[in-house]
C-alpha positions, 0 to 999 in steps of 0.5 A, a space after each residue: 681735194 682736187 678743185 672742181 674746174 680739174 675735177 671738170 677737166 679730168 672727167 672731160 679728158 676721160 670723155 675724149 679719150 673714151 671717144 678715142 678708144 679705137 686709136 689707143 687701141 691701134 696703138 696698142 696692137 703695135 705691141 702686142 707681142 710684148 704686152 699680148 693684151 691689148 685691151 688691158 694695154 689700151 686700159 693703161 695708156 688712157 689712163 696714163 694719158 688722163 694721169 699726164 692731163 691730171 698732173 699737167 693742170 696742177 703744173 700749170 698752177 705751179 703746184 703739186 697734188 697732194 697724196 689725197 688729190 691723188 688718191 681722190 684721182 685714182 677715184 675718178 678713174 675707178 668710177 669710171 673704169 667699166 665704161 673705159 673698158 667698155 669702149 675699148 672692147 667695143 672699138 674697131 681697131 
């Protein structure tokens, strides 16, 4: 079970970079006549951003999640997906 500080620390990750959309929208668009899909590219490098926060927390515990931290992880992220991909579309990029 991811402990509950991380757990606090994802979800603010999710927050900033929710606030950030437009600029990982930006960077999206600088590939899109590779990927064509900027939205679901923009989907992809918060939650890859976020993964990175996740995984960085662990290591400066000097541990490693466990398949269910993880699982418990992609969760979050599930929770949360329609309001990421809600700002993504509404961001001005």
């Amino acid at each position: 079970m991811i402990p509950e500080t991380t757990r606090k620390f994802i979800n603010s990750l999710i927050d900033y970079y929710i606030s950030e959309s437009a600029s990982y929208k930006q960077i999206a668009k600088t590939y899109y006549e590779e990927v064509e899909d900027v939205n679901a590219n923009t989907f992809g490098i918060i939650v890859g951003c976020v993964y990175s926060g996740f995984l960085q927390a662990y290591q400066n515990q000097k541990q490693k999640p466990s398949l269910e931290d993880t699982q418990e992880f992609t969760h979050m992220i599930k929770i949360r997906a329609a309001q990421i991909k809600r700002n993504i579309l509404d961001a001005k990029a």
